[in-house]
Residue, then its C-alpha position, 0 to 999 in steps of 0.5 A: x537529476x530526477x523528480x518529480x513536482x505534485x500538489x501538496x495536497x492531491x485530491x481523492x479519486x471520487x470515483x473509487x471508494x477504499x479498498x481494505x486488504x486482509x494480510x495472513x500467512x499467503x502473500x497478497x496485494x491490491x487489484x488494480x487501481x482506477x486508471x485515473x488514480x496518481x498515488x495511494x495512501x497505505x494504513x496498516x491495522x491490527x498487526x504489523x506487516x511485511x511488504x515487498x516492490x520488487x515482485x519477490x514473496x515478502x518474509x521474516x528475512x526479504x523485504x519491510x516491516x510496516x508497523x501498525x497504526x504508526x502513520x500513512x504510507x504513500x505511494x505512486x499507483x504503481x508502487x501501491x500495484x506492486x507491493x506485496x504484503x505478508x502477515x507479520x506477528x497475526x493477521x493484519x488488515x491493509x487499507x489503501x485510499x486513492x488520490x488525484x495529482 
């Protein structure tokens, strides 16, 4: 078995601010988080969005769909490193906070 036991409610990492991401036609993903930085908190807006973890070009056919405005997405900082996001119906913008264990 396999698992994993953190805070209910982590703490944001003081020492970094948001990071907003604009998404169009040419995929992209975050720079590097701070090295303090556990788990990262994803919010999609204005358009929905498709995103891949496994270093593939996310498309209309490979990967996701996260919708917009439909809720908060969390993640280790090294999947939030690795995903890759690509504009679904127009151009979106992907906002990501950073949190402590």
């Amino acid at each position: 078995m396999n698992s994993h036991i953190t805070n209910l409610y982590p703490s944001p990492n003081g020492t970094v601010s948001g990071q907003n991401l604009a998404v169009n036609t040419s995929a992209v993903q975050f720079a590097a988080f701070h090295t303090d930085t556990k788990y990262v908190m994803i919010d999609v807006q204005d358009n929905s969005v498709y995103v891949t973890f496994d270093g593939s070009t996310p498309s209309a056919t490979n990967g996701h769909v996260l919708l917009k405005e439909k809720g908060l997405l969390v993640l280790s900082s090294a999947s939030g490193k690795a995903a890759k996001f690509l504009q679904g119906t127009g151009a979106a913008v992907v906002q990501v906070s950073q949190f402590l264990d």
